[in-house]
C-alpha positions in Angstrom: 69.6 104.9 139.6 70.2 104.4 135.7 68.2 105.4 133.0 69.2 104.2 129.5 66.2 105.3 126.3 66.3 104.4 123.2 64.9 106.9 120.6 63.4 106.1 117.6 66.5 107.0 115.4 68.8 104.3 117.5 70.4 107.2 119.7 70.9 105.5 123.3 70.8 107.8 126.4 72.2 106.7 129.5 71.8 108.8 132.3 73.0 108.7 136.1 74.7 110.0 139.1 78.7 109.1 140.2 79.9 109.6 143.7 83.0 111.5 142.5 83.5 115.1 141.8 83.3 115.8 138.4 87.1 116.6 138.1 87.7 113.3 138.8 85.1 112.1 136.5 86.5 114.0 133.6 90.1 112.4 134.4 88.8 109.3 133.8 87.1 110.1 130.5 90.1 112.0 129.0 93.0 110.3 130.1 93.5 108.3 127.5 94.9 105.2 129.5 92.4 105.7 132.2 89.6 106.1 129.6 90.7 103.0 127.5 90.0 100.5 130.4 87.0 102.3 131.4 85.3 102.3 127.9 87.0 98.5 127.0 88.5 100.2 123.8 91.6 101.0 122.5 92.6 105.1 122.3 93.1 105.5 118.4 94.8 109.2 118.0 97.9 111.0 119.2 96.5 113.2 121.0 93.7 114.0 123.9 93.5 117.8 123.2 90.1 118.3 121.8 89.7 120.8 119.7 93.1 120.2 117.7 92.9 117.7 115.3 94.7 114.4 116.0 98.5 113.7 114.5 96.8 110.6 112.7 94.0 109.1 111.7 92.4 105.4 113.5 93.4 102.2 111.3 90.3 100.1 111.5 92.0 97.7 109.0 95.0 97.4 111.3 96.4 94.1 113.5 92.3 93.6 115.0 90.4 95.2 112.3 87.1 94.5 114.1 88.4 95.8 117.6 86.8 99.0 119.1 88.7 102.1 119.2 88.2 105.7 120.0 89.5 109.0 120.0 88.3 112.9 121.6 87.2 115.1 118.6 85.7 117.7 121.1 86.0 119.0 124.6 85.2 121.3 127.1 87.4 120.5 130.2 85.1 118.8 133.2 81.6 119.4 130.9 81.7 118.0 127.9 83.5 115.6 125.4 82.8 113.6 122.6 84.6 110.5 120.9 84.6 109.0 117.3 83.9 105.8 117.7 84.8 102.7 115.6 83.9 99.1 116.1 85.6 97.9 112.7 84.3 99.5 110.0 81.5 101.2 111.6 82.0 104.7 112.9 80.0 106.4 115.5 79.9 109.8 117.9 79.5 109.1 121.9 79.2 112.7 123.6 79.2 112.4 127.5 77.7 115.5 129.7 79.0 116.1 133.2 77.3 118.2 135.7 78.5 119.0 139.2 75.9 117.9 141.9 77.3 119.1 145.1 81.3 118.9 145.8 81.1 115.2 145.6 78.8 114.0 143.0 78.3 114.4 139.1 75.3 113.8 136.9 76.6 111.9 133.8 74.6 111.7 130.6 76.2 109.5 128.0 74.5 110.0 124.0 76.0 107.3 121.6 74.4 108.3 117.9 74.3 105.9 115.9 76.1 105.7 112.3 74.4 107.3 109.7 73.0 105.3 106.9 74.4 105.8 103.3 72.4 106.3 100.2 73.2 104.0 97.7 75.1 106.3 94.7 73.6 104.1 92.3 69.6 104.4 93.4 69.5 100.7 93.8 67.6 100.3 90.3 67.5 97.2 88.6 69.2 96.7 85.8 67.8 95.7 82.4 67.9 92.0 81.9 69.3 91.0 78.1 67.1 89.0 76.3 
């Protein structure tokens, strides 16, 4: 069974078991090959290490500048991982949670945040009208 919420800030939760180990589960999420089909996204960075910063940064402007792309800036080997995610423009964080149940099972909870809004540097006043 699948349980997606939606909380009042946009954050999606999505929340089930696998019938895989999570070893196997955590392949397919950090491999970036393997990861790429499974998410329908393109790997962005150099690199699938985690905590060391990738060799460059994502081009959303580049050949497809509205395709998705992603890339790991955290992980905790067969636990935890998050990606930056872009869709264009638009940059967002997706952590996923992996819990063993049993030798052949994992609980998987999937967090996309939403992009942050940006504050206007201006204030958004009105200008004065000449007369």
């Amino acid at each position: 069974m699948t349980a997606t919420t939606i909380g009042e800030d946009g954050e999606v939760v999505v929340e089930c078991g696998l019938d895989a180990p999570a070893e196997r589960v955590w392949r397919a999420l950090a491999t970036p090959e393997l990861a790429a089909d499974w998410l329908d996204a393109t790997w962005a960075a150099g690199r699938c290490d985690g905590d060391v910063p990738p060799d460059r940064e994502p081009q959303p402007d580049g050949p497809n500048p509205g395709a998705k792309t992603f890339e790991i800036v955290e992980a905790e080997p067969f636990s935890r991982l998050t990606y930056r995610w872009r869709e264009g423009r638009v940059e967002s964080f997706v952590t996923v949670e992996l819990s063993p149940r049993g030798a052949k099972s994992t609980w998987f909870r999937l967090v996309h945040r939403p992009p942050e809004s940006r504050t206007a540097a201006n204030g958004n006043t009105p200008m004065a009208l000449a007369a």
